[in-house]
C-alpha positions as CSV (number, residue, x, y, z in Angstrom):
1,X,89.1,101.3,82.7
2,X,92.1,100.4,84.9
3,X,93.3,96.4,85.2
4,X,95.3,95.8,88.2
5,X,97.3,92.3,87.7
6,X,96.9,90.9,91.1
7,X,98.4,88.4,93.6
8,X,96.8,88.5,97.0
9,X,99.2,89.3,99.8
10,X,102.3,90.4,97.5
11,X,103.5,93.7,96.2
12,X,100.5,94.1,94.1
13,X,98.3,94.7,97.3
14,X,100.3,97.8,97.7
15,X,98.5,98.7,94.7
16,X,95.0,97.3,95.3
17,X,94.4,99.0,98.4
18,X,95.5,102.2,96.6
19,X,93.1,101.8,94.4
20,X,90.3,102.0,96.8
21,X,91.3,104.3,98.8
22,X,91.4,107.2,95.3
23,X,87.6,105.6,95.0
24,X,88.1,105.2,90.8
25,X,87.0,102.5,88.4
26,X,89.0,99.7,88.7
27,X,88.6,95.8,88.0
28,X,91.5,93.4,88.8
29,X,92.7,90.3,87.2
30,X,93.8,87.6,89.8
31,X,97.0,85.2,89.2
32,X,98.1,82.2,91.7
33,X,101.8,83.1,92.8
34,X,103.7,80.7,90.6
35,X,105.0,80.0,87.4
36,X,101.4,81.3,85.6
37,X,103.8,84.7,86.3
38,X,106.3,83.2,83.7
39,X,103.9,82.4,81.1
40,X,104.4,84.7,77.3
41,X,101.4,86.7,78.0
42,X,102.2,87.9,81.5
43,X,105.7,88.5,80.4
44,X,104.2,91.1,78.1
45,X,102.6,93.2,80.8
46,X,105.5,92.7,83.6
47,X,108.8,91.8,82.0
48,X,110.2,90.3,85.0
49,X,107.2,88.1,85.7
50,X,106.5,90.0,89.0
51,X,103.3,91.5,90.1
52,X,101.9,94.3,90.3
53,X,101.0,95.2,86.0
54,X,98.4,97.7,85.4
55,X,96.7,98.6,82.2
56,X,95.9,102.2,82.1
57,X,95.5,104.3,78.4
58,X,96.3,101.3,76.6
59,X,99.8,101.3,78.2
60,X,101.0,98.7,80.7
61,X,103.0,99.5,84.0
62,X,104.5,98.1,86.7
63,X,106.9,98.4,89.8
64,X,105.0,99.3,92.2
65,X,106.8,102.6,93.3
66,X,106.3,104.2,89.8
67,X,102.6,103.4,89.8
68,X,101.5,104.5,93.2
69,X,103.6,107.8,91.9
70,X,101.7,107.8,88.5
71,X,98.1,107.2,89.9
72,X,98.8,110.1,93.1
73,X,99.9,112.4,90.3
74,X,97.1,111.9,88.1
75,X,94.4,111.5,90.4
76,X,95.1,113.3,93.8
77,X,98.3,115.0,93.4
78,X,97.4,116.9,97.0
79,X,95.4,113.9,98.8
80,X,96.8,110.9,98.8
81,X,100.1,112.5,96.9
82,X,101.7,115.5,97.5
83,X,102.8,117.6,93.9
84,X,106.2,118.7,93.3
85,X,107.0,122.0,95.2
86,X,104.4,121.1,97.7
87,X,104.7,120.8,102.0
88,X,105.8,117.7,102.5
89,X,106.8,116.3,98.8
90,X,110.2,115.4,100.0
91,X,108.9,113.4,103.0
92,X,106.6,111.8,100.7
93,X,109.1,110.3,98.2
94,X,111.0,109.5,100.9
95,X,109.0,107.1,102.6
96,X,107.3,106.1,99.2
97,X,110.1,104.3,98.3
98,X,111.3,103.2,101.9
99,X,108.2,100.9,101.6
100,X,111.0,98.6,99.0
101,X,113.6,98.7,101.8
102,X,111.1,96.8,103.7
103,X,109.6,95.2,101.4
104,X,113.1,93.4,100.0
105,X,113.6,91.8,103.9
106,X,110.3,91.0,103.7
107,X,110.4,88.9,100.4
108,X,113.6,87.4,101.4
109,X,112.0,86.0,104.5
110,X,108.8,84.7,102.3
111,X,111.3,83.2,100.2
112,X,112.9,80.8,102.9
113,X,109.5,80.2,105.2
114,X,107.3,79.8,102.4
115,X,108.4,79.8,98.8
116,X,111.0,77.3,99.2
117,X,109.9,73.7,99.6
118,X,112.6,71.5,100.8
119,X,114.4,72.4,104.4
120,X,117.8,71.6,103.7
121,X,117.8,74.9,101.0
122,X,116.3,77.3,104.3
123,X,118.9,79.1,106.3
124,X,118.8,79.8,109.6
125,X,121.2,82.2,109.3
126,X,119.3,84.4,106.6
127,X,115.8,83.9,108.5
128,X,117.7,85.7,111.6
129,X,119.9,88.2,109.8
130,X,116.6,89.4,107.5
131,X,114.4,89.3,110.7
132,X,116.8,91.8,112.5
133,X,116.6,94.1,109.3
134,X,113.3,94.4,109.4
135,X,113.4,95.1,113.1
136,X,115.6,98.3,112.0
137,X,113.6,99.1,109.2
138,X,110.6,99.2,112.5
139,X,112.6,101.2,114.1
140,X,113.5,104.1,111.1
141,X,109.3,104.2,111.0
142,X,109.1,104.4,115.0
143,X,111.9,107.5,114.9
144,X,109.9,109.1,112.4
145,X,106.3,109.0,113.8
146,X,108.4,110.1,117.3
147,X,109.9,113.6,117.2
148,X,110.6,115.5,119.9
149,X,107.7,118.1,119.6
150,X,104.8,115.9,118.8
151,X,104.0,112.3,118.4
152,X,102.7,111.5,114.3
153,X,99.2,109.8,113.8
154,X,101.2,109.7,110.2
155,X,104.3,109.4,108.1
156,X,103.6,112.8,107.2
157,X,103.4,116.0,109.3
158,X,99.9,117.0,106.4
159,X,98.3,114.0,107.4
160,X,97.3,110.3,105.7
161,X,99.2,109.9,102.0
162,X,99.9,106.9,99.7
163,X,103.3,107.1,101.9
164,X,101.3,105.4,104.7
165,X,100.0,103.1,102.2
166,X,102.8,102.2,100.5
167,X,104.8,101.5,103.9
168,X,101.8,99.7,105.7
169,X,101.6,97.2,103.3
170,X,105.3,96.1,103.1
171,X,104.7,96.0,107.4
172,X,101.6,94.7,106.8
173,X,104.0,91.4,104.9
174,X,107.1,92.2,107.5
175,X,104.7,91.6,110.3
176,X,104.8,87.9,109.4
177,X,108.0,87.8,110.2
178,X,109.1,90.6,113.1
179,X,106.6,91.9,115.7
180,X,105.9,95.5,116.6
181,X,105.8,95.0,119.8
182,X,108.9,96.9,120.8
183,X,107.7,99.4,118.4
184,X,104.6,101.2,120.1
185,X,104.2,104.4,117.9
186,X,104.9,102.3,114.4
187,X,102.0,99.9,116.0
188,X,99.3,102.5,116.7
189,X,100.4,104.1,113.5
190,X,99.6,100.8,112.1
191,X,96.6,99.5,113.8
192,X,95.1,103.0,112.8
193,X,96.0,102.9,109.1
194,X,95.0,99.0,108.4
195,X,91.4,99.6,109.9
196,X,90.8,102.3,106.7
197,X,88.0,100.3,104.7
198,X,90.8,100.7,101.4
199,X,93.0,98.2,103.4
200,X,89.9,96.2,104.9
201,X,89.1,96.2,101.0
202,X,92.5,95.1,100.0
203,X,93.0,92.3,102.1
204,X,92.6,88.4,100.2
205,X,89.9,86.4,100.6
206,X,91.5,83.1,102.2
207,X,93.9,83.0,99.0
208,X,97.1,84.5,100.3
209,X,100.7,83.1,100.0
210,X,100.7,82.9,103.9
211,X,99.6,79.9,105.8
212,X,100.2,81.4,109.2
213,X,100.0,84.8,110.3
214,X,104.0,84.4,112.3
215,X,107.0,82.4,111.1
216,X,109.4,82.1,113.9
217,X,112.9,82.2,112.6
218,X,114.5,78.7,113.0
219,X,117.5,78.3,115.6
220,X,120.9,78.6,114.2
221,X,123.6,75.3,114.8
């Protein structure tokens, strides 16, 4: 049996909708985002208290980049992954692990909307300056669903991969912060991907870390 350590609308999604979408055994073990992450016992599965953790084999993992690589590999190496020497594989890493890229803007944002508490310690400044990274980080997804021979239904030119999964997800947070809607090929990209029953499957059940769906950046002095 496979454990997913799971908080709703975090890194760990990445994971959970993963899951679903290679149709194996799971169960998943559900923590509130907050200091339960700093407690002995889930210091034992993740180290730096962060989520996702997966028990597989008796062994414990985490970062999320290493486990959607470990569970492609082992379990559809030429579905949702794409095995060394294979059309593609290069692609594949690549955007695998562009999904952090966004993913860091992302958590940087959650951090001064929503994580912390008291407005004087929010910066304007940062809310803007990560907004506008995320905007580029749109824009490296729009340039590569737009070539100049063919417009991409996906990241890769052999079709749906954990790539897509991996980087809808960290859009899927970025969106609460940056709009696609100077993006038109990364937003039918997306609205295509997110209605896949995995995702539909992945989303939280009204216990998110989000209160809102958009957090406007707030006006620099």
């Amino acid at each position: 049996m496979i454990t997913l350590h799971h908080c709703p609308q975090t890194r760990s999604m990445r994971t959970l909708w993963l899951l679903h979408e290679l149709d194996v055994p799971f169960q998943v073990q559900s923590y509130p985002f907050d200091r339960t992450l700093r407690s002995p016992e889930f210091l034992n599965l993740s180290p730096a208290g962060r989520v996702p953790a997966l028990d597989i084999d008796g062994e414990h993992m985490f970062e999320t980049g290493a486990i959607t690589q470990y569970l492609c590999e082992r379990f559809s190496p030429d579905g949702l992954g794409r095995s060394p020497g294979s059309f593609d594989r290069m692609s594949w890493l690549v955007w695998l692990h562009f999904a952090e890229t966004i993913s860091q803007h992302a958590a940087a944002l959650t951090q001064q909307h929503v994580a912390v508490y008291e407005d004087h310690m929010r910066s304007p400044v940062v809310m803007k300056l990560e907004a506008a990274r995320v905007r580029k980080c749109y824009a490296a997804i729009e340039a590569g669903l737009s070539t100049p021979r063919e417009n991409r239904d996906y990241l890769l030119t052999s079709g749906f991969s954990a790539a897509d999964i991996s980087v809808g997800q960290a859009v899927y947070m970025a969106r609460h912060f940056a709009t696609l809607d100077d993006f038109p090929a990364t937003a039918a990209w997306y609205a295509r991907i997110t209605a896949r029953e995995g995702f539909q499957a992945a989303l939280p059940a009204g216990d998110g870390i989000y209160a809102q769906d958009f957090y406007e950046p707030w006006p620099v002095d």
